[in-house]
C-alpha positions in Angstrom: -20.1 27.9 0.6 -23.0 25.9 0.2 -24.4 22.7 1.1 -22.7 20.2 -1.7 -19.9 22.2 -1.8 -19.3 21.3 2.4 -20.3 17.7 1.7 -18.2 17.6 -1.1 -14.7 18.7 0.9 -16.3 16.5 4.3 -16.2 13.5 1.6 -12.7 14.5 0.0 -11.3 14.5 4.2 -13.3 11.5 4.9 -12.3 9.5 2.1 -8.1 10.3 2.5 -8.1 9.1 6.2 -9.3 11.7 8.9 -6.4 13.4 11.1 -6.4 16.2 13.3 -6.3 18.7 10.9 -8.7 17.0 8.6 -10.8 16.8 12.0 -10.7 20.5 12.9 -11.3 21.8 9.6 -14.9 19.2 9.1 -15.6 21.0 12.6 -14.8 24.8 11.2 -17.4 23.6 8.3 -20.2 22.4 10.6 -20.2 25.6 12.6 -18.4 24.5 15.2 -15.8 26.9 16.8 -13.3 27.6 19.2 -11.7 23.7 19.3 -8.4 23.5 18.9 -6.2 21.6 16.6 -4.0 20.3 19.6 -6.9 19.5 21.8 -7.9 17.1 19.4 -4.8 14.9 20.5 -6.1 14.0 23.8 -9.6 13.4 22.5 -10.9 10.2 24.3 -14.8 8.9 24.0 -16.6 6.9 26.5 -16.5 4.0 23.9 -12.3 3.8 24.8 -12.8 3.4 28.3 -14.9 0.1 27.6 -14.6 -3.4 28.2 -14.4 -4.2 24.9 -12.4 -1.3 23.1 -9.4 -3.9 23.3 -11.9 -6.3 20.7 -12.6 -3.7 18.4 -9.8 -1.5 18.7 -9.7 2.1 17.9 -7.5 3.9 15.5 -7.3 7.4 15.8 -9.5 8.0 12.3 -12.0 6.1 13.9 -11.9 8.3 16.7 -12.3 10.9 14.9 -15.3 10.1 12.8 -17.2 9.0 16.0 -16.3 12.1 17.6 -18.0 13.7 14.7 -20.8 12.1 14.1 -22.0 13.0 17.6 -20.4 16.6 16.9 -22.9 17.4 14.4 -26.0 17.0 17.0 -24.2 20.4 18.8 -24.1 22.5 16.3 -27.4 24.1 14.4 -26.3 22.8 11.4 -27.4 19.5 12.4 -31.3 20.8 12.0 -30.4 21.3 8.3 -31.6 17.9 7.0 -30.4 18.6 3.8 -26.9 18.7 5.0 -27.4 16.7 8.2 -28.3 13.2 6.1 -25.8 13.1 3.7 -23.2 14.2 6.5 -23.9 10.9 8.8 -24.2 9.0 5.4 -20.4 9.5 4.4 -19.2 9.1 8.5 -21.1 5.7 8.3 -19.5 4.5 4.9 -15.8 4.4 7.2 -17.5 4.3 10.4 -19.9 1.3 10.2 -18.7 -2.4 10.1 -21.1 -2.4 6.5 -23.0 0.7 5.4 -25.3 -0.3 2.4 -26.5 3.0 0.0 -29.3 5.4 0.9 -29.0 5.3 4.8 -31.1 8.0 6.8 -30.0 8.8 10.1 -31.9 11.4 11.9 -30.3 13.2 15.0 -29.0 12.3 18.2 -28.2 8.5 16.8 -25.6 7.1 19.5 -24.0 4.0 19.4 -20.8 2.5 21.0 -18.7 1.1 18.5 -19.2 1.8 15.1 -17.7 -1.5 13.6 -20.5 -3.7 15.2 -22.5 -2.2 13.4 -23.8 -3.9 9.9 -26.8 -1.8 7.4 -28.3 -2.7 4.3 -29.3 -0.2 1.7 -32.2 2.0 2.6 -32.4 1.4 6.4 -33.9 4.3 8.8 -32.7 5.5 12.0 -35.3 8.1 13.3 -34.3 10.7 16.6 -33.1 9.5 19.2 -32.3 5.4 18.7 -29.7 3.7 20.6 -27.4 0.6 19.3 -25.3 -1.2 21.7 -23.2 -2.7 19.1 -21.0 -4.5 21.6 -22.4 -7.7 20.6 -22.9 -6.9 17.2 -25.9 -5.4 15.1 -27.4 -6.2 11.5 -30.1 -4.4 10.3 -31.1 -5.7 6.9 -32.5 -3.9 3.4 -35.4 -0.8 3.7 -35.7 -1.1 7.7 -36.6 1.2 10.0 -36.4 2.0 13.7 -38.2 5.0 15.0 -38.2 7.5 17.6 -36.1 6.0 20.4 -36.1 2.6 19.6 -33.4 1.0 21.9 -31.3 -2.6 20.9 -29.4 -4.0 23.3 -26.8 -6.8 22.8 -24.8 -7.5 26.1 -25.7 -8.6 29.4 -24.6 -8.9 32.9 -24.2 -11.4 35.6 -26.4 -10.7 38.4 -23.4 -12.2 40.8 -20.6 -10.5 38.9 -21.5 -7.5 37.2 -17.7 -7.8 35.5 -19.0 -10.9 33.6 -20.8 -10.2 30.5 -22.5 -11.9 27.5 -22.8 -10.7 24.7 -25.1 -11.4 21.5 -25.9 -10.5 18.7 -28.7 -8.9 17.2 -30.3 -9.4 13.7 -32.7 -7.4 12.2 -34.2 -8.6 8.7 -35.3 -6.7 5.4 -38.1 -4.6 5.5 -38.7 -4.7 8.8 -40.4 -1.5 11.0 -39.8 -1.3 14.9 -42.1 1.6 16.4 -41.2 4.1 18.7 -39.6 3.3 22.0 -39.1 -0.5 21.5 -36.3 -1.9 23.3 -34.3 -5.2 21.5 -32.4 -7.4 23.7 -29.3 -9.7 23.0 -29.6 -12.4 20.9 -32.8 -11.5 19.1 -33.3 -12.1 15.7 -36.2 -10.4 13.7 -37.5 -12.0 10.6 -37.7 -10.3 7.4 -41.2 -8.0 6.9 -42.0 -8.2 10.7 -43.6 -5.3 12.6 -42.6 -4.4 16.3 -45.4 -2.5 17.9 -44.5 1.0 19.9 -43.5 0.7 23.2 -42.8 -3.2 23.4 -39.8 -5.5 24.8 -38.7 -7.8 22.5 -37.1 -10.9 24.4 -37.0 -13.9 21.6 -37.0 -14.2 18.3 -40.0 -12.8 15.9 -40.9 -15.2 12.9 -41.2 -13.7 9.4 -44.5 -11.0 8.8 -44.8 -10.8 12.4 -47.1 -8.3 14.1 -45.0 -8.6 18.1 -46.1 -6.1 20.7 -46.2 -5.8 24.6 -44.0 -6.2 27.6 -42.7 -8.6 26.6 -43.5 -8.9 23.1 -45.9 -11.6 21.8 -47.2 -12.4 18.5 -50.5 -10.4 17.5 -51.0 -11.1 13.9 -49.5 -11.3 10.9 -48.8 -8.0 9.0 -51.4 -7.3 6.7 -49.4 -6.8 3.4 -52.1 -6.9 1.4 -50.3 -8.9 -1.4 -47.0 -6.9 -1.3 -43.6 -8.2 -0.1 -40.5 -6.5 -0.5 -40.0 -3.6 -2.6 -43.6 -3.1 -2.9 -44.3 -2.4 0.7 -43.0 1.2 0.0 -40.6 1.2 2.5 -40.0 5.4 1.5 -38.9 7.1 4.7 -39.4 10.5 3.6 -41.8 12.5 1.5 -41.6 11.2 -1.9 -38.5 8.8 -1.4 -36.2 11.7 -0.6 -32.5 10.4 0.2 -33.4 7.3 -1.6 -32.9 8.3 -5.2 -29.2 6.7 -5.2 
């Protein structure tokens, strides 16, 4: 069986409501053996055993596509780009609050809970990036986080760690945040801004905003040359790959 014949049955599965059947068999298609049918009933994540799984709920579908999504990264099939991609892409479309067309999410993408999480069309989520959704997280059109990028949207009492705030975080449209950056709660990122690699981002970055450091600061504004929007070239991959829907 190749490729778009898998994705074509993982879609099919997806699309009728995942159970433990459905489950098992996605697994036998990824490569991955030796997991039984009834130890999928006892399945539990880390994301049910926090504080706010009682806010978001969990059905048992939604267990299941979380469970798979981070599946994948265990199995060599999950080096195979070409069926890697499009495999987090039809997870995402039940798993995500919103999942706009054309995502790319590269491996080793963890996350809490799925529905606090909001993507436009052609957003980017390179190796290794990590979304607290707890709070809530909207990443706008043709976006892009790269290598380990962390966002962060809750926080904790310093005299009661039990007490917790959480915000939300809002990333705009054609927005780039280099490797290793780390977004706290409550940020909001204005459309065609630029996060520099490495930097804490504590408050709010204006529109075209170069921000970079520990913590962030303003350093210029983006040199766009003229071009805003779709003419920024916001193509992730050689020669727009995964972006032709």
């Amino acid at each position: 069986m190749n490729n778009s014949e898998k994705l074509e049955k993982v879609e099919k599965i997806v699309a009728s409501g995942l159970d433990r059947q459905g489950t098992a068999y996605v697994l036998q298609l990824t490569g991955i053996i030796g997991h039984p049918v009834e130890n999928l009933s006892e399945l539990r994540l880390y994301s049910d055993f926090l504080p706010r799984v009682d806010d978001f709920g969990c059905t048992e579908s939604q267990r299941f596509l979380h469970f798979l999504w981070d599946a994948l990264d265990k199995s060599p099939i999950c080096l195979n780009a070409g069926f890697s991609i499009p495999f987090r892409r039809i997870l995402a479309k039940k798993l995500f609050g919103k999942c706009g067309k054309n995502l790319i999410a590269e491996e080793n993408v963890r996350f809490n809970f799925g529905q606090g999480i909001e993507v436009g069309d052609d957003v980017f989520l390179n190796r290794g990036v990590y979304l607290d959704s707890k709070g809530g997280i909207a990443i706008g059109n043709s976006s892009g986080l790269a290598e380990n990028v962390q966002v962060f949207t809750h926080s904790h009492s310093e005299s009661d760690h039990t007490r917790r705030t959480y915000r939300k975080v809002t990333i705009g449209n054609y927005v780039v945040v280099y490797t290793a950056s780390i977004i706290l709660s409550g940020v909001s990122i204005g459309d065609e801004a630029i996060v520099a690699a490495g930097s804490v981002v504590t408050g709010d970055v204006e529109t075209s905003m170069m921000v970079g450091g520990r913590p962030a600061a303003p350093i210029r504004q983006r040199r766009r040359e003229g071009c805003h929007g779709r003419d920024l070239n916001h193509l992730w991959l050689k020669d727009g790959l995964f972006q032709d829907e």
